[in-house]
N, C-alpha and C positions, 0 to 999 in steps of 0.2 A: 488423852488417848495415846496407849502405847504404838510403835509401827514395828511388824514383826519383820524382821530381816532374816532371810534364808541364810542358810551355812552351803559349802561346797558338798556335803553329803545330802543335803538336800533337792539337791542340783545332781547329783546321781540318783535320786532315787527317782525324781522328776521323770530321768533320762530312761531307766530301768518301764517306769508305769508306759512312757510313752512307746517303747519298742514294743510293747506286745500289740499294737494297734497297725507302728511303721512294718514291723515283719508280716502283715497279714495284705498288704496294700498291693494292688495287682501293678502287671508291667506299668500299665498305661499310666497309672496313679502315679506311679514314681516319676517313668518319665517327665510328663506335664509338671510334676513337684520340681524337676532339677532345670526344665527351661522356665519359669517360673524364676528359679534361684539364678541363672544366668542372665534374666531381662535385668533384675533386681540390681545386680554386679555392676554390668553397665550403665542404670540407670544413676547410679548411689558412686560413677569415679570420679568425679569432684571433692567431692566427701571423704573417699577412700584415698585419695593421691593426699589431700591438705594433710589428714592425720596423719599419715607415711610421712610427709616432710616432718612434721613435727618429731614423730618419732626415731628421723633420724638427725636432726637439729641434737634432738636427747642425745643420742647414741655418739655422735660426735663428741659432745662433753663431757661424756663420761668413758672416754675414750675405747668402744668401741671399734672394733677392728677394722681392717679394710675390706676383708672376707664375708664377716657377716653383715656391714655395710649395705654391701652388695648383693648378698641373698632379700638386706630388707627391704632395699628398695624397689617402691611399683612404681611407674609412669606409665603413660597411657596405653602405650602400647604392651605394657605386663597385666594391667588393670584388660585389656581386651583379650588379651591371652589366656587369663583364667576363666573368664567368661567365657570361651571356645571350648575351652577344656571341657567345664561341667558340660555344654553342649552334645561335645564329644563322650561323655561318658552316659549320657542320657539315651545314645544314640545304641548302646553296645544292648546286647544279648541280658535278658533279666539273669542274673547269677542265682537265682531262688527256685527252688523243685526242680532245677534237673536230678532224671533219674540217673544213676552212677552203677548200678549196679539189682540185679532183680531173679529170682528165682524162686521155685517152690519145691516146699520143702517134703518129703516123704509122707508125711502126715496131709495135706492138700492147703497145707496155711501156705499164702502167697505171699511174696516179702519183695520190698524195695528200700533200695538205697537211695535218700535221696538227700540234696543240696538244701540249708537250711539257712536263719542269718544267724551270727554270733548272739546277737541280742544288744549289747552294749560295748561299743569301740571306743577308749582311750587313747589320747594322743598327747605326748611330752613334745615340748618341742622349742627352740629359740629362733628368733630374726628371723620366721621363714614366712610370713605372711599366707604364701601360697599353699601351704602347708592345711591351713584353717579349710583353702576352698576344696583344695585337693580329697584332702581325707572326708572331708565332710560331704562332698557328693559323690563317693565313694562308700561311704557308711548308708549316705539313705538310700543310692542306687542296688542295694545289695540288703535292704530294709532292714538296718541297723539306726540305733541312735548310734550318740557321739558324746565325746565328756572331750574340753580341747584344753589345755596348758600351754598357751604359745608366747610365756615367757613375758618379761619385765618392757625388753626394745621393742616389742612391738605391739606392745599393750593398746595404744591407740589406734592403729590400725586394726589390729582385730576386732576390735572392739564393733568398727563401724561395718564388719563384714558377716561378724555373726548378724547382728541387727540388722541387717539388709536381708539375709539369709533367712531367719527367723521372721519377717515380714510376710517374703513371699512366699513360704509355708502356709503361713496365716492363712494369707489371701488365696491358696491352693485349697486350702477344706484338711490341709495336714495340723497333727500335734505339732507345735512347735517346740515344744520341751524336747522332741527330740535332739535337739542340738542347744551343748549345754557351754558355756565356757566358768573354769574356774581361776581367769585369770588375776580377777579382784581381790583373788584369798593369795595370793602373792605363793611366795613357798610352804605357807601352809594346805594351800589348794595341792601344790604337786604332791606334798605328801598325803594328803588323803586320798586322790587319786591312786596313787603308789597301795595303799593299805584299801584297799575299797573293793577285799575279794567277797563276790556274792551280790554285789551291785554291778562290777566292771568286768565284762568276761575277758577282754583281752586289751593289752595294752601295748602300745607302740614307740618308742622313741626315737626323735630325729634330731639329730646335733653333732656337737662333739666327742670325741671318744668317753671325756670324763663325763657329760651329760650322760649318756647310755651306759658306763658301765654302773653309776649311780642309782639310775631305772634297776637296769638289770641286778644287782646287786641286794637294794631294799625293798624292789616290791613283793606283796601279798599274792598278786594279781599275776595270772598268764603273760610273761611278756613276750614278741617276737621282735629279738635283738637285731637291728640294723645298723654297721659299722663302719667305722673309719675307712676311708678309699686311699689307700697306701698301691694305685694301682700303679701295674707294670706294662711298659710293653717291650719286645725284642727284638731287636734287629738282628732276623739268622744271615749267615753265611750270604745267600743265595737275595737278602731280599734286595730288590729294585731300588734307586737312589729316589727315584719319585715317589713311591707309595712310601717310602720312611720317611721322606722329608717331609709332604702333604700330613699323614696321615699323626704324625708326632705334633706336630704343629697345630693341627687343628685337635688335638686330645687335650694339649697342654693349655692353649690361648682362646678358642673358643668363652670359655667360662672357666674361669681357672679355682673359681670359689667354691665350686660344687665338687662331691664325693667320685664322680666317675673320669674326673681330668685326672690325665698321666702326671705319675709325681715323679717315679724312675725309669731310667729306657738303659739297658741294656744289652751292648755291640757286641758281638760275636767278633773274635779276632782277625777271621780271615775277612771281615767285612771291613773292619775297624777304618783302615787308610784311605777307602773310597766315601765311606758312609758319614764319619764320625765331622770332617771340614765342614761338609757342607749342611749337614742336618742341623750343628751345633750356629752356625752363620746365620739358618735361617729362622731360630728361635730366637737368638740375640737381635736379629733384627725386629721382630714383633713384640720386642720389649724382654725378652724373659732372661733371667740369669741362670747361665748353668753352672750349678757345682760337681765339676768331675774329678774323677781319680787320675793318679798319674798317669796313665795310657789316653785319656781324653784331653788332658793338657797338654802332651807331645803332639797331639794331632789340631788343637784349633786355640784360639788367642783369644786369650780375656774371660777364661774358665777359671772358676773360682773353688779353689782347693775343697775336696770332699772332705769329711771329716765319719766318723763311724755312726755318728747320731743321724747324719744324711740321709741312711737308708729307712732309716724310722722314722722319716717325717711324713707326714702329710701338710704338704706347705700352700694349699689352698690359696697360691698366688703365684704368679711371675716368677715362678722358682721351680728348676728340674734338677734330680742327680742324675748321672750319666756313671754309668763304669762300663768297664770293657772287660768281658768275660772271653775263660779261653774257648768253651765252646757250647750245645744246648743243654749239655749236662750241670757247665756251670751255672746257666742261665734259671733252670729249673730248684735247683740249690738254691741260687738267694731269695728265689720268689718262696719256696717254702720256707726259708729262715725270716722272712721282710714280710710277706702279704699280708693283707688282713683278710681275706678271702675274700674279696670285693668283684674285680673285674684284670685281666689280662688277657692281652693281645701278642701277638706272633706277625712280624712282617715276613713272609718266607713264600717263594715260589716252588721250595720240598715239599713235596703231598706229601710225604713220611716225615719228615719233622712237623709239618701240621698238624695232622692226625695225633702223632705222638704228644704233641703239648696239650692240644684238646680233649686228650685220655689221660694226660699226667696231672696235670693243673687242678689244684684242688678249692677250684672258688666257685663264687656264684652264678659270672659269665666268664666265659673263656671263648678269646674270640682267634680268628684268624684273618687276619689281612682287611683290619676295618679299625676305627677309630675307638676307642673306650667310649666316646662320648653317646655313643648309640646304647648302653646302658642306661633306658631310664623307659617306666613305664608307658610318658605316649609314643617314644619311639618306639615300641613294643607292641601300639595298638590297643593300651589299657585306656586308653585316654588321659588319664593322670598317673598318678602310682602313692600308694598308701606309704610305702620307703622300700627300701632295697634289702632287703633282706641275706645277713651272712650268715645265718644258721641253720643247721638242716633239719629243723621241725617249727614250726607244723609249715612251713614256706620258706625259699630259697629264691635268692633274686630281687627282681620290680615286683612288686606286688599289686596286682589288680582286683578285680572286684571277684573274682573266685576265692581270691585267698584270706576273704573277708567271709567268706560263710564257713560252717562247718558241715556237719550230715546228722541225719538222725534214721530209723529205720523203722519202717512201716509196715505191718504183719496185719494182713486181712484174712480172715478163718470164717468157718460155717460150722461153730460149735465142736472143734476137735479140744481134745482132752491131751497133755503126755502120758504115755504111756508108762 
């Protein structure tokens, strides 16, 4: 007796038949479907933490970075976190039939714009475990399936989360095809993903630069590019030694692994002799190395020579460049020469240089006298975030479960004809 073993396009089409069922499912369905998926999380962290060890047992020996180490690792208290999330995102506003727009036309056809799901949501992705739960109760909250890629490290953990996930579906009265993973088809899964327009309405990638621009580069499919965090922040003239020293500090060391920690901060010169000792003292002391330019080595001890490649890092570790600019003209310059259009911040008590960097600045958040680390969708209220988006179509930013549907439009008549 032969045993028919499915392919990865199988596994999207799975995903394909099951959305036309998850896109019709009322609020209340959903919700109950994603605390459902939340009991399950909790119930199955034994399970989920052993594989996570193992998987980073793997990642260790096959020398794995410190970076993504760290994104891969769950314990218990990240294992109860994601659980809170889908909670959390159960909790929000149905993203499906809002009307957006409505009126009638000359003729008496009466039209509405309204809020629809994508159908099918793809996700590339490496060592991010939370990635799987995030997007995925994100996709059904917003009555999408899901097709997930989450990579070689963390293969075993995902594994026991789809399967936790896909249970409590079951046991909810939902398709569970809706949520599909193609991680078993190793790099062949990514690329049929990548190629799988007409099955995958849109696709997402989260990693590193080369991972996404790889997505972005070979796929078929709609992708919505989220990138590199080469973020800034500035120290104006004017700003307070406290709010730069706090707020640098906790952008940089907070989680240094992830996309919205400050990589460069740049001193305004008339700040430079007051700001630059003490701010640079108080990163060194929470572990971090700063690499500054000559004007940051004049001012603090044990600054480790910038070099030009510096400002193009994203060093996703215990490592900041520092330069000292002549003033927010320059400061504006290297952010457009450097950014990746991710996230910067301005420390400044100028409401006109405020203003003006949050008008100039050409990224996704632009903040003013706050940490970058507040870039991320449950700080935002999304409850999760599908990724951060740096492109300005079809979404810009954290992306939550609006930015998961699309629209379509709705024309109701009593037999009129065009004219």
């Amino acid at each position: 007796m032969s045993t028919i073993v499915d392919t990865a396009r199988d596994r999207m089409r799975s995903a394909k038949d099951a959305a036309r069922t998850v896109g019709l499912l009322s609020d209340a369905a959903k919700r109950d479907a994603l605390l459902a998926v939340a009991e399950a999380i909790g119930a199955c962290a034994d399970r989920i933490i052993a594989a996570n060890v193992d998987d980073l047992d793997h990642g260790r020996a096959n020398g794995l970075s410190t970076a993504l180490q760290d994104r891969l690792r769950l314990d218990a208290a990240r294992v109860a976190a994601l659980a809170d999330a889908v909670r959390d995102i159960a909790a929000l506003p149905d993203p499906v039939g809002r009307v957006l727009d409505e009126r009638t036309l000359p003729s008496g056809v009466r039209l509405q714009k309204v809020s629809v799901p994508f159908g099918v949501v793809g996700a590339i992705y490496e060592a991010r475990p939370n990635v799987t739960v995030d997007i995925t109760a994100l996709a059904l909250r917003s009555g999408n399936s899901v097709v997930l890629r989450g990579g070689s490290a963390a293969q075993r953990t995902n594994a026991v989360l789809v399967d936790a996930i896909r249970t409590a579906l079951d046991s909810a009265g939902i398709d569970a095809r809706a949520v599909q993973s193609v991680d078993d088809f190793g790099r062949d899964g990514a690329r049929e993903l990548m190629h799988a327009r007409g099955l995958v309405d849109v696709l997402v990638p989260r990693g590193s630069a080369q991972l996404i621009e790889t997505v972005v580069t070979e796929s078929s499919v709609p992708v919505i590019e989220t990138g590199a965090g080469i973020v800034h922040i500035v120290l104006d003239a004017s700003a307070p030694l406290e709010w730069a020293r706090d707020i640098v500090v906790n952008a940089k060391v907070q989680r240094p692994s992830v996309c919205n920690a400050v990589e460069t901060v740049l001193v305004h010169r008339d700040a430079a002799p007051r700001l630059v000792g003490p701010v640079v003292a108080a990163l060194q002391q929470a572990g971090v190395t700063v690499h500054g330019d000559e004007s940051v080595a004049s001012l603090a001890d044990d600054v480790v020579p910038a070099t030009d490649d510096d400002w193009a890092i994203e060093h996703l570790s215990l490592d900041l460049s520092m330069r000292v600019v002549d003033d927010l003209d320059g400061a504006l310059a290297h952010i457009r020469r450097y950014s990746t259009h991710h996230t910067e911040s301005i420390i400044t008590t100028d409401d006109a240089n405020a203003e003006r960097f949050l008008a100039e600045v050409d990224s996704a958040v632009v903040m003013a006298n706050a940490s970058t680390r507040f870039t991320d969708g449950g700080e935002f209220g999304f409850g999760a975030e599908v990724g951060i988006s740096t492109q300005k179509l079809h979404a810009r930013g954290p992306m939550g479960l609006a930015e998961l549907t699309s629209t379509k439009w709705l024309a109701r008549g009593a037999g009129q004809v065009r004219a």
